[in-house]
Backbone as JSON Lines, residues from 0, in Angstrom:
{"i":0,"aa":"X","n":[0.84,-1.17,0.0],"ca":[0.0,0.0,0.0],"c":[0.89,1.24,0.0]}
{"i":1,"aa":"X","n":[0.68,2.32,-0.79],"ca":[1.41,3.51,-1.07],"c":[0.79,4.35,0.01]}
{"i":2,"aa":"X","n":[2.02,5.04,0.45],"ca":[1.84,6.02,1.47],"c":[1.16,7.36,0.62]}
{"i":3,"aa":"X","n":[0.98,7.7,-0.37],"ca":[0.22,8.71,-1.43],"c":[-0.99,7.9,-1.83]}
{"i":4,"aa":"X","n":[-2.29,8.93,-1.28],"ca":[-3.38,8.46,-1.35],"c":[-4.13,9.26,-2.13]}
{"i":5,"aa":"X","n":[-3.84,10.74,-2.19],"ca":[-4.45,11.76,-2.74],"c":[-5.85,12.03,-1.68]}
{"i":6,"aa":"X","n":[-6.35,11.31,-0.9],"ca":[-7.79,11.84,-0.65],"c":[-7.65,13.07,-0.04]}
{"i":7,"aa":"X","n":[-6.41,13.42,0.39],"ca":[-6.56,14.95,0.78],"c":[-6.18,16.2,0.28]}
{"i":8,"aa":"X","n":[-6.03,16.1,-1.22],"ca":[-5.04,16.65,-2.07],"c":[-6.53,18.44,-2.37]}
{"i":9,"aa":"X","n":[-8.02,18.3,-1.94],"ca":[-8.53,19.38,-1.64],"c":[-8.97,19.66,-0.09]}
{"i":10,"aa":"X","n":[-8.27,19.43,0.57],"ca":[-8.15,20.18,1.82],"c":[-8.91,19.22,2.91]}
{"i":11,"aa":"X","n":[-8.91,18.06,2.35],"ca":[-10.34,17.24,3.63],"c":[-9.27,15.99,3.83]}
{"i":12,"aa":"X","n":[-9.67,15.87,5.37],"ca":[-9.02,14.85,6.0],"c":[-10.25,13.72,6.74]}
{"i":13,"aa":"X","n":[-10.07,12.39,6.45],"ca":[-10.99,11.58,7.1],"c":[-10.5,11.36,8.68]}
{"i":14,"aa":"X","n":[-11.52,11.16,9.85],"ca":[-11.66,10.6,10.89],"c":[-11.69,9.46,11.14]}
{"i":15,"aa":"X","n":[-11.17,8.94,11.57],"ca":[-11.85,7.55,11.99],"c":[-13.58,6.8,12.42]}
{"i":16,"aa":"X","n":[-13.8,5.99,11.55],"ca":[-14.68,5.83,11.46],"c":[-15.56,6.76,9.92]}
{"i":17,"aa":"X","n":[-14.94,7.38,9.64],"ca":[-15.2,7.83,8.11],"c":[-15.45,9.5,7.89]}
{"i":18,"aa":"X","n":[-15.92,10.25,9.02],"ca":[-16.3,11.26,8.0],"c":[-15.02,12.2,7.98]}
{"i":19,"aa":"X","n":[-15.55,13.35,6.87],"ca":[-14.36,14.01,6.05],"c":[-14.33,15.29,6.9]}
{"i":20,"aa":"X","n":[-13.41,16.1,7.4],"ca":[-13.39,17.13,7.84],"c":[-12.3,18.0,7.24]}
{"i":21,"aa":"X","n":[-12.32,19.77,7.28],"ca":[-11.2,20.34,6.36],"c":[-10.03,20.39,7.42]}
{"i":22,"aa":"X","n":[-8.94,20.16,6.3],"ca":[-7.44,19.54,7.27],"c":[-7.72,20.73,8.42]}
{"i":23,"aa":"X","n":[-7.93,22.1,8.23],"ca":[-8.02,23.24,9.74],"c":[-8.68,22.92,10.75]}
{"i":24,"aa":"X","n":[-9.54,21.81,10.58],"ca":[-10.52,21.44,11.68],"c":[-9.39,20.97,13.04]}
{"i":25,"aa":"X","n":[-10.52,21.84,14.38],"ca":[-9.75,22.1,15.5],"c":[-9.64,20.32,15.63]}
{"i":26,"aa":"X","n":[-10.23,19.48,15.54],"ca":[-9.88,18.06,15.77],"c":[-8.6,17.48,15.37]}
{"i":27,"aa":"X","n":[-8.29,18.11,14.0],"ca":[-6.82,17.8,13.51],"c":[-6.08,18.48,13.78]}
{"i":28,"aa":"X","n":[-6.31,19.67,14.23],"ca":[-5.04,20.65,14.75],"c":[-4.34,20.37,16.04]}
{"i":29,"aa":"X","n":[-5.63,19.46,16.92],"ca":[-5.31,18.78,17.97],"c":[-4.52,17.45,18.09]}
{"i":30,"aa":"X","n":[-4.68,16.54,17.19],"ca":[-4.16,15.41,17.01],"c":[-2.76,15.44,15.94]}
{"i":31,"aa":"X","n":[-3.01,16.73,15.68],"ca":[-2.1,17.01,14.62],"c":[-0.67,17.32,15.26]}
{"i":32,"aa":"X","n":[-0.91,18.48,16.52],"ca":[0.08,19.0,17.49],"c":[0.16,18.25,18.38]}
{"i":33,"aa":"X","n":[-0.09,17.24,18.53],"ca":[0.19,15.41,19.54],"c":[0.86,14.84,18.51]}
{"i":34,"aa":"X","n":[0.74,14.9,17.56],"ca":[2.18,14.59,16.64],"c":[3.28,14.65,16.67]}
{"i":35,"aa":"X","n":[2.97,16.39,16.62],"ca":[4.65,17.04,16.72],"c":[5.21,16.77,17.73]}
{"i":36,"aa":"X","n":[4.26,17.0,18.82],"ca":[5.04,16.57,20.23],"c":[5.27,15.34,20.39]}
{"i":37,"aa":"X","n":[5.18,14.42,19.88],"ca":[5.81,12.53,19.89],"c":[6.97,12.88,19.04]}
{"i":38,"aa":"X","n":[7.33,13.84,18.32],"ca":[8.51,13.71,16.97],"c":[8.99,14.2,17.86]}
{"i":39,"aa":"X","n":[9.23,15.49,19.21],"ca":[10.24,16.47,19.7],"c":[10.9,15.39,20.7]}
{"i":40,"aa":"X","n":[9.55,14.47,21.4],"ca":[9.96,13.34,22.48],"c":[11.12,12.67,21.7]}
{"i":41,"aa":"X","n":[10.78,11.97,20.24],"ca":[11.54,11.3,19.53],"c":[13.36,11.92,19.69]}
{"i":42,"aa":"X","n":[13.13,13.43,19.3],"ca":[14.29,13.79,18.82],"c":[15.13,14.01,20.06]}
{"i":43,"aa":"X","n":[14.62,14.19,22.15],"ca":[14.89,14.12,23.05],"c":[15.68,12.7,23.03]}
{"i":44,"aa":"X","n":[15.27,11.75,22.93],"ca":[15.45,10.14,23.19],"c":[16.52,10.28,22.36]}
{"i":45,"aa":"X","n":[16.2,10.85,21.16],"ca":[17.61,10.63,20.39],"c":[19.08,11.08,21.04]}
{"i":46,"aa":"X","n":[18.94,12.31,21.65],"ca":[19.47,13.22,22.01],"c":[20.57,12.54,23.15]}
{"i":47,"aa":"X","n":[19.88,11.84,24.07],"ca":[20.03,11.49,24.94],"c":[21.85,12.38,25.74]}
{"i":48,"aa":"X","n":[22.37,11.33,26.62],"ca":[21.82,10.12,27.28],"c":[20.98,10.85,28.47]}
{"i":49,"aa":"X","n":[20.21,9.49,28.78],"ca":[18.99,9.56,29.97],"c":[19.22,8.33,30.66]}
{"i":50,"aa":"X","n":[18.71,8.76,31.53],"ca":[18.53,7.26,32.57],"c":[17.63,6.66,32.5]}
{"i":51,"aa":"X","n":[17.57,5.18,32.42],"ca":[16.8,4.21,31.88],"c":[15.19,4.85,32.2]}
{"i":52,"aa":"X","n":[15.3,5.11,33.4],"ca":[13.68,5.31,34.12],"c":[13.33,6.32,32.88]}
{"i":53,"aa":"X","n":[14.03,7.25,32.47],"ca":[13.76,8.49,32.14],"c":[13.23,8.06,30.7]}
{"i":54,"aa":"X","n":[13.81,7.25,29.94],"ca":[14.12,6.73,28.79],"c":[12.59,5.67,28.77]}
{"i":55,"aa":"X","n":[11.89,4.83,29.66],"ca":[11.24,3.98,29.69],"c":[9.83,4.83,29.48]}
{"i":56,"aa":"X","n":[9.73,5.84,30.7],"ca":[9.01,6.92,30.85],"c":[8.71,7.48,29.4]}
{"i":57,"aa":"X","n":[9.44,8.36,28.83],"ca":[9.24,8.81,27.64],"c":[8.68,7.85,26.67]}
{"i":58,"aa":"X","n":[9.19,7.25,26.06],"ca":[8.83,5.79,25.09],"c":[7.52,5.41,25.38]}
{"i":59,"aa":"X","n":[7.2,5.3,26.71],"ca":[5.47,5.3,27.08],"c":[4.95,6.36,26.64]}
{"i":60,"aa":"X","n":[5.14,7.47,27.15],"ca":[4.41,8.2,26.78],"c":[4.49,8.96,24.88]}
{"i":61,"aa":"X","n":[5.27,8.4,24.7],"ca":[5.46,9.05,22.96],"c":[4.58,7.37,22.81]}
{"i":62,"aa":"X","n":[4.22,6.03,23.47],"ca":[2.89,5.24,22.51],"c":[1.62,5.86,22.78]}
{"i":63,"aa":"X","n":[1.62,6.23,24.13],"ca":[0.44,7.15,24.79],"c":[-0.29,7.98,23.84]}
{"i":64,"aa":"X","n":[0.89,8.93,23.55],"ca":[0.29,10.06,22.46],"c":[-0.48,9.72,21.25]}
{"i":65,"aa":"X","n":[-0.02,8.37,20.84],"ca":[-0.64,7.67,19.6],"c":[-1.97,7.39,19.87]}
{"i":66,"aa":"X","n":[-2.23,7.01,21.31],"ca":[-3.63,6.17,21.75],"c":[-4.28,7.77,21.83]}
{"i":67,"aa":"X","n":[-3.67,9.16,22.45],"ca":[-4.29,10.43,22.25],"c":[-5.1,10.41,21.12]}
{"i":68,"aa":"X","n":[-3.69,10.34,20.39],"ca":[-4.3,10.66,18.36],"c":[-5.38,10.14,18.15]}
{"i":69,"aa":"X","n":[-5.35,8.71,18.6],"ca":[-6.59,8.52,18.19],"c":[-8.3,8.59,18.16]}
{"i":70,"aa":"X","n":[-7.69,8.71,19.85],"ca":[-9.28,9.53,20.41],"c":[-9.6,10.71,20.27]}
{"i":71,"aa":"X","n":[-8.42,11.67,19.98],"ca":[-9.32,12.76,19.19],"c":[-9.79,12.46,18.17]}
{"i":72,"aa":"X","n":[-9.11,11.5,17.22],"ca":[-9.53,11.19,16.2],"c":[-11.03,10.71,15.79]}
{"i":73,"aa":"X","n":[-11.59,10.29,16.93],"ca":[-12.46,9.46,16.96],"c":[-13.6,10.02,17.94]}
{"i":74,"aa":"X","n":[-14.85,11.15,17.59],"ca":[-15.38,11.88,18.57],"c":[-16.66,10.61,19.03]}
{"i":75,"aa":"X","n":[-16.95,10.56,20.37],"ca":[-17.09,9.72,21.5],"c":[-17.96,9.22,20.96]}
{"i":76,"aa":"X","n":[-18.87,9.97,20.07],"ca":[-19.91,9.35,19.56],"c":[-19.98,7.96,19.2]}
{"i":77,"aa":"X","n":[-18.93,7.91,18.18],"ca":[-18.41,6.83,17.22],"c":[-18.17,5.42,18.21]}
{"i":78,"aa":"X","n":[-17.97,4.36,17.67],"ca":[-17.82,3.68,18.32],"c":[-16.66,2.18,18.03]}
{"i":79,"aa":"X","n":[-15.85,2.9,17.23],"ca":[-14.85,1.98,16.68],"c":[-13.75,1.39,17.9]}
{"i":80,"aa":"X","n":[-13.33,0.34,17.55],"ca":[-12.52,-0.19,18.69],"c":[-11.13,0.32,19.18]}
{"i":81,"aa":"X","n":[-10.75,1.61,19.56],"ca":[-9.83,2.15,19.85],"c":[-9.65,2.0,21.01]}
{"i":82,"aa":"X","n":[-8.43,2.36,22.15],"ca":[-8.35,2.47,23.52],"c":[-8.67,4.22,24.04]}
{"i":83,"aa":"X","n":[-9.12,4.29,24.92],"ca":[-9.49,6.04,25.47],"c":[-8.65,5.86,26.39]}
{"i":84,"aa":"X","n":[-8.27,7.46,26.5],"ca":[-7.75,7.64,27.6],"c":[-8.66,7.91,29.19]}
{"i":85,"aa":"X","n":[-8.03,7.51,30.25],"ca":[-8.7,7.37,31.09],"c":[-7.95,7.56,32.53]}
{"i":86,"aa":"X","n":[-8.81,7.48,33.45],"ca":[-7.93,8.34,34.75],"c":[-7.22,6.94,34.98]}
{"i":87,"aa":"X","n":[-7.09,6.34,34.9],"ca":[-5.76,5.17,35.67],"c":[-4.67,5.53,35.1]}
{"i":88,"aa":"X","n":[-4.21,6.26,33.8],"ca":[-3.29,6.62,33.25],"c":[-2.82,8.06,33.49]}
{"i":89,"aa":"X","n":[-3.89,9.1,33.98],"ca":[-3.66,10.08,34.58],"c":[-2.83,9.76,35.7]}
{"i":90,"aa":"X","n":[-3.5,8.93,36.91],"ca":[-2.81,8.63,38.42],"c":[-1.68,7.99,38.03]}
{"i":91,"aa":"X","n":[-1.03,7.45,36.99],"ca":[0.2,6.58,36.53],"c":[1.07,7.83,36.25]}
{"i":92,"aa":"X","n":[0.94,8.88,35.55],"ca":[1.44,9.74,35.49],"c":[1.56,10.84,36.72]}
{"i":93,"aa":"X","n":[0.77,11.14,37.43],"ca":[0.64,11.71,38.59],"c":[1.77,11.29,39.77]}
{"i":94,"aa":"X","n":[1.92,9.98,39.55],"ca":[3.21,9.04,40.47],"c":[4.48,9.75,39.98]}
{"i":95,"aa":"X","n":[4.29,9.66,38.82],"ca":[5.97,9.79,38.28],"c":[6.3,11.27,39.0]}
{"i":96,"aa":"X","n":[5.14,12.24,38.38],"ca":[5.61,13.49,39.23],"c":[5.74,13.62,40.5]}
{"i":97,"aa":"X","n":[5.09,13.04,40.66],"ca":[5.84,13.1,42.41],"c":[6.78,12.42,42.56]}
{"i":98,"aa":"X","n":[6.93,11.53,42.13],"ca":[8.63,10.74,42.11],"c":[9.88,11.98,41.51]}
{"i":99,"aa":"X","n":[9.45,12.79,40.56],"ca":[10.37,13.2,40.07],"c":[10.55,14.52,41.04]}
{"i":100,"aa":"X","n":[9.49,15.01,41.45],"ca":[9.22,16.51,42.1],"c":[10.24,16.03,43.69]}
{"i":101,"aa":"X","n":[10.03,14.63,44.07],"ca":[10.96,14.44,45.29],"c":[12.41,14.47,45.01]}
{"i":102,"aa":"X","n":[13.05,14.46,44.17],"ca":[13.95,14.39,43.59],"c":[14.98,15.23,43.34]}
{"i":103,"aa":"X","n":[14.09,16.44,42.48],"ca":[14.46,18.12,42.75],"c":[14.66,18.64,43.7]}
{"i":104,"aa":"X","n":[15.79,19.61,43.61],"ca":[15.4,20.96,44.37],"c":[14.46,21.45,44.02]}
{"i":105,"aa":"X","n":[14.09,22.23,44.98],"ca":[12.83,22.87,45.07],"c":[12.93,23.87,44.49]}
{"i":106,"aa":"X","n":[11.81,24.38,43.76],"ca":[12.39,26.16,42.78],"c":[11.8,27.3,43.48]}
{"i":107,"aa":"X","n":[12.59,28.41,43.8],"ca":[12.34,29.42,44.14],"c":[11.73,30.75,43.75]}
{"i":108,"aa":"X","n":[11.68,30.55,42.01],"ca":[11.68,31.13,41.34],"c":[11.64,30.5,39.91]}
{"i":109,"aa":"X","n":[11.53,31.42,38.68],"ca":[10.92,30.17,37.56],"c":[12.43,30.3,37.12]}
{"i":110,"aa":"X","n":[12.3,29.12,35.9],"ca":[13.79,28.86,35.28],"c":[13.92,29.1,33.94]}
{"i":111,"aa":"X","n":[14.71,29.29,33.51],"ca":[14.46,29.23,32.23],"c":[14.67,28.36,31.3]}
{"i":112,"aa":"X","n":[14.03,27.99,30.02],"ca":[14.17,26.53,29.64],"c":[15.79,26.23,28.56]}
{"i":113,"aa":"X","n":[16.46,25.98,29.51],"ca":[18.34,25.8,29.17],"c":[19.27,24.59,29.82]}
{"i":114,"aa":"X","n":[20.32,24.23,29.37],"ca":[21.27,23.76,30.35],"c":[21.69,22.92,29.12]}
{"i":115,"aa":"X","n":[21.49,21.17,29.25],"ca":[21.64,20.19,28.49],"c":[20.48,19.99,27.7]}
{"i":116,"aa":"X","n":[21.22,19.97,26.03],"ca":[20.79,19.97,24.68],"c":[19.28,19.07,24.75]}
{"i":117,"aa":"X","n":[19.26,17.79,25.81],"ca":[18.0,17.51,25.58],"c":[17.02,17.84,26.8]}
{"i":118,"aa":"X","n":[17.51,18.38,27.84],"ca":[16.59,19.16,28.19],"c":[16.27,20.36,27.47]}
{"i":119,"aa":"X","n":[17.18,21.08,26.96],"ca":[16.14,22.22,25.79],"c":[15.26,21.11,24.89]}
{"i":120,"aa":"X","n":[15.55,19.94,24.79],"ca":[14.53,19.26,23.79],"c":[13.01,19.13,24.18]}
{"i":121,"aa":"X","n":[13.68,18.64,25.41],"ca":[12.82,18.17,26.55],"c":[11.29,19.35,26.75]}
{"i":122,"aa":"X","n":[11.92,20.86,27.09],"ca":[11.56,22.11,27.34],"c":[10.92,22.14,25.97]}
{"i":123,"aa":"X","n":[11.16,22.03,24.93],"ca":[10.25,22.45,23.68],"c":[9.05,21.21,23.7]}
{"i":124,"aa":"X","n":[9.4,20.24,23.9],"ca":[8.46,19.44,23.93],"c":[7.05,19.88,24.78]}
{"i":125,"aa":"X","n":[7.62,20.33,26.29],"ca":[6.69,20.62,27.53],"c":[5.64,21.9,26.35]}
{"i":126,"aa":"X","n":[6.5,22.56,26.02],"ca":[6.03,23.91,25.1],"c":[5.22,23.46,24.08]}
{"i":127,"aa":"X","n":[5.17,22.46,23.22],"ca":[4.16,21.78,22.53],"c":[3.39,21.04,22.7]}
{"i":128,"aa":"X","n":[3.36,20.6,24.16],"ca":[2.06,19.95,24.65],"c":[1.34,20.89,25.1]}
{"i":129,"aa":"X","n":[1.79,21.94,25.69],"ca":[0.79,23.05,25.78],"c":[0.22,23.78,24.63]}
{"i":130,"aa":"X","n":[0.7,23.68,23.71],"ca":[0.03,24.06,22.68],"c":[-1.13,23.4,21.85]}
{"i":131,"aa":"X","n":[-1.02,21.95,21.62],"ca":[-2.1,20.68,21.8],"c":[-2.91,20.74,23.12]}
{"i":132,"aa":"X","n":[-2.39,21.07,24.36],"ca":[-3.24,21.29,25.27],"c":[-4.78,22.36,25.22]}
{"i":133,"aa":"X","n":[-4.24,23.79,25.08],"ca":[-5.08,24.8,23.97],"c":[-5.7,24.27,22.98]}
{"i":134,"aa":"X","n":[-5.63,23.3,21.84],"ca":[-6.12,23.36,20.83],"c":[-6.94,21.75,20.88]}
{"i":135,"aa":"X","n":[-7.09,20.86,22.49],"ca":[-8.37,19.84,22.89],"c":[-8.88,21.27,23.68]}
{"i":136,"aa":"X","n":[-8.44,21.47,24.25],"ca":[-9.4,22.72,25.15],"c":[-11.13,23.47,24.04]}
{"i":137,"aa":"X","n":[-9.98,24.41,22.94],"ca":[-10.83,24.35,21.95],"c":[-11.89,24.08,21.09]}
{"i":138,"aa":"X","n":[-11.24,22.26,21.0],"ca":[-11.8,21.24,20.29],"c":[-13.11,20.91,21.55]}
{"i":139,"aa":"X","n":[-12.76,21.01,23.11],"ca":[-14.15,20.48,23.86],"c":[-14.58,21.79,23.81]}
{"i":140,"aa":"X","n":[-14.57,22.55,23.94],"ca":[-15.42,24.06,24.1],"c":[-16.22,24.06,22.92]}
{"i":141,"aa":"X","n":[-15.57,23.97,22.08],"ca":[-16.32,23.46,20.77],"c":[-17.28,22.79,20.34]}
{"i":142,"aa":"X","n":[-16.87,21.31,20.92],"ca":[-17.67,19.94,20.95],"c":[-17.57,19.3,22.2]}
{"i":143,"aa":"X","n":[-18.29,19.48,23.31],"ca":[-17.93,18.87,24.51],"c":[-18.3,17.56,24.18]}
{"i":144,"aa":"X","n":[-19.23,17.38,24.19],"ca":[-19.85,16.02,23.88],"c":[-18.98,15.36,23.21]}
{"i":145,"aa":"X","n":[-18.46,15.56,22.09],"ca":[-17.18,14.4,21.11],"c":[-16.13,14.23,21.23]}
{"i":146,"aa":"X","n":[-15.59,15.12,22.64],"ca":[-14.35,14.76,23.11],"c":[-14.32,14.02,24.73]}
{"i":147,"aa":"X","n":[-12.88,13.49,24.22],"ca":[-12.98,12.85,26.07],"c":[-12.44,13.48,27.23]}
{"i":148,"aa":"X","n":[-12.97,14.3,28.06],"ca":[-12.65,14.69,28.91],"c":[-11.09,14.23,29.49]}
{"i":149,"aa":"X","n":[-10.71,13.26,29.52],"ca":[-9.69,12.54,30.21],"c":[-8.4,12.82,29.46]}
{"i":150,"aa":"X","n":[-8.52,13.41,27.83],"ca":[-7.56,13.66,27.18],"c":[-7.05,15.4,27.46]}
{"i":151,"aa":"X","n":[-7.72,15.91,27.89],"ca":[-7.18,17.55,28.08],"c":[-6.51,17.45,29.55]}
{"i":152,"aa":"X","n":[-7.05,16.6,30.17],"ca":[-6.67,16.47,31.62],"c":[-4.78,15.64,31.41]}
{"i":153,"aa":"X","n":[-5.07,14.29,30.82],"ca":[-3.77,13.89,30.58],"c":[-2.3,14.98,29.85]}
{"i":154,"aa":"X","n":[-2.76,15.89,29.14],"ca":[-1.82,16.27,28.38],"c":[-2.12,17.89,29.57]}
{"i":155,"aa":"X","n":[-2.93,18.1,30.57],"ca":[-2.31,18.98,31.48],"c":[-1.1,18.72,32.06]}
{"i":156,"aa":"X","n":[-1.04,17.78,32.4],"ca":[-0.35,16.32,33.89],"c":[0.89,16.56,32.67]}
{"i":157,"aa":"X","n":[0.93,16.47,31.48],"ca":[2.25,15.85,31.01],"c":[3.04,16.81,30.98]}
{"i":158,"aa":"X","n":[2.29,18.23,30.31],"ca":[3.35,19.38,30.55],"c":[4.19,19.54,31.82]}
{"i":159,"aa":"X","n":[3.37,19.07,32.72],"ca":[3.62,18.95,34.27],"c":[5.02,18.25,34.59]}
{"i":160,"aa":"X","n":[4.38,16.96,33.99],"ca":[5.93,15.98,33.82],"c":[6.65,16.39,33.07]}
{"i":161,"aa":"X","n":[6.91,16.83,32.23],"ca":[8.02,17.4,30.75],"c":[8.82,18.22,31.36]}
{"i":162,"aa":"X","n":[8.36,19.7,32.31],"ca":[9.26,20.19,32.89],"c":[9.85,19.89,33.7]}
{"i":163,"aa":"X","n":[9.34,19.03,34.67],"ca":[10.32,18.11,35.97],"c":[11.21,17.26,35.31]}
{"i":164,"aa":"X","n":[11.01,16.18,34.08],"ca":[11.89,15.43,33.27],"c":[12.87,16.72,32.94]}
{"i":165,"aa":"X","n":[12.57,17.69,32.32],"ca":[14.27,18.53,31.72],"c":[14.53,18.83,32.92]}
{"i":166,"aa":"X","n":[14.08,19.34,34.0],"ca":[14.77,19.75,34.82],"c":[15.69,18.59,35.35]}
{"i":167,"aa":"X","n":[15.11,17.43,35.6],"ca":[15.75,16.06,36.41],"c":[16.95,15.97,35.22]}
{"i":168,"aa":"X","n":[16.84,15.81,33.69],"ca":[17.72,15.93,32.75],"c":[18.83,16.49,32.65]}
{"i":169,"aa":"X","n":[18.88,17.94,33.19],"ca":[19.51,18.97,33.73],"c":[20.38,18.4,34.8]}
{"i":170,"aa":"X","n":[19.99,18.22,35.63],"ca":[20.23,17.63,37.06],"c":[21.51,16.75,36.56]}
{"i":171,"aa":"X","n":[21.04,15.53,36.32],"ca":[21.7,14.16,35.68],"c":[23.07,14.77,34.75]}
{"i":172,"aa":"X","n":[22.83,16.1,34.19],"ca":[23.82,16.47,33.53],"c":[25.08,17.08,33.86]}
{"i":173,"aa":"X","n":[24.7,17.42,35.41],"ca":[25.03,18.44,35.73],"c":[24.83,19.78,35.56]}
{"i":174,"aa":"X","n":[24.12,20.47,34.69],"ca":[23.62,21.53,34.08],"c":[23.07,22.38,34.84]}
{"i":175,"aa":"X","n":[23.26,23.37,35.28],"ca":[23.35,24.93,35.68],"c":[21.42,24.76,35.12]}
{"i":176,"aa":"X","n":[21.03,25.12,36.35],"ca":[19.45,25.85,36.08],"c":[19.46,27.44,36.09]}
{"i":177,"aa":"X","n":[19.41,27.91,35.03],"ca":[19.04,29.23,34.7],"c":[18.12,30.23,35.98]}
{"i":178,"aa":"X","n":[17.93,30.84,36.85],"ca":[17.11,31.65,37.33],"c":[16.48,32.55,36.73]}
{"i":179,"aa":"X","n":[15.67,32.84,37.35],"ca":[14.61,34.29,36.56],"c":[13.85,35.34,37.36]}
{"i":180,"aa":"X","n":[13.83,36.25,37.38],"ca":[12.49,36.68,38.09],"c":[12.19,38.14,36.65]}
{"i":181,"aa":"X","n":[11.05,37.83,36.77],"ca":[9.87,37.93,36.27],"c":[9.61,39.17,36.09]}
């Protein structure tokens, strides 16, 4: 099967489960920017080195993002056999931050996003889940009903984790945390 399909060659992208929406639709802009942010995770991992935990952690969550994709992909209505996201995977993530938040120093002040090459990776990543974060926000304000609640909540929690990972990254590197005030 050829990766060139043409069906979107005038501006419409299919959903899962079939119908056609125009590629701008806030649904794809959402699943679209859960993309990018699995490619920045990608190019972090690449980046490395990390410590295994750190490394295991990520890799979950860059399949995670895929199971995201798909439930935006797929508004609740529908009923195709995908996995949703759901709070046991929230509280799975919720652990780590506190594992990682015990770990740190404590911040006094904000930081700025620097030190080791993949914590700046790391830091752009946190920066593009917030931006997918905004654009399910959107997508439920929009359509509450066809989205899953559990997915704006998860990709709150992750920005959450993304900055404690560069910072812990940092850490591991030895890397100088930047100060700031504001």
């Amino acid at each position: 099967m050829s990766i060139v399909t043409r069906t979107g060659d005038k501006g419409m992208s299919s959903l899962f489960g079939g119908e056609r929406v125009p590629k701008h639709h806030l649904r794809l802009e959402a699943y679209g920017t859960t993309d990018e942010l699995n490619a920045i995770l990608g190019l972090a991992l690449a980046e490395g080195p990390l410590p295994e935990r750190l490394i295991t952690q990520l890799l979950y969550v860059q399949r995670l993002l895929f199971t995201i994709g798909s439930d935006l992909a797929t508004p609740n209505m529908q009923q195709p056999k995908i996995v949703r996201m759901d709070q046991a995977t929230i509280d799975a993530l919720e652990v780590w931050i506190t594992e990682l938040e015990a770990r740190l120093p404590v911040l006094t002040r904000f930081i700025l996003p620097s030190g080791s090459t993949v914590s700046c990776h790391i830091h752009l990543a946190r920066t593009v889940c917030r931006r997918a974060e905004r654009a399910i926000s959107a997508l439920r304000e929009r359509e509450p009903d066809t989205t899953n609640p559990f997915v704006l909540i998860y990709m709150n929690r992750l920005s959450d984790y993304l900055f404690l990972a560069a910072r812990e990254a940092n850490r591991l590197a030895g890397a100088v945390e930047v100060e700031v005030t504001p």
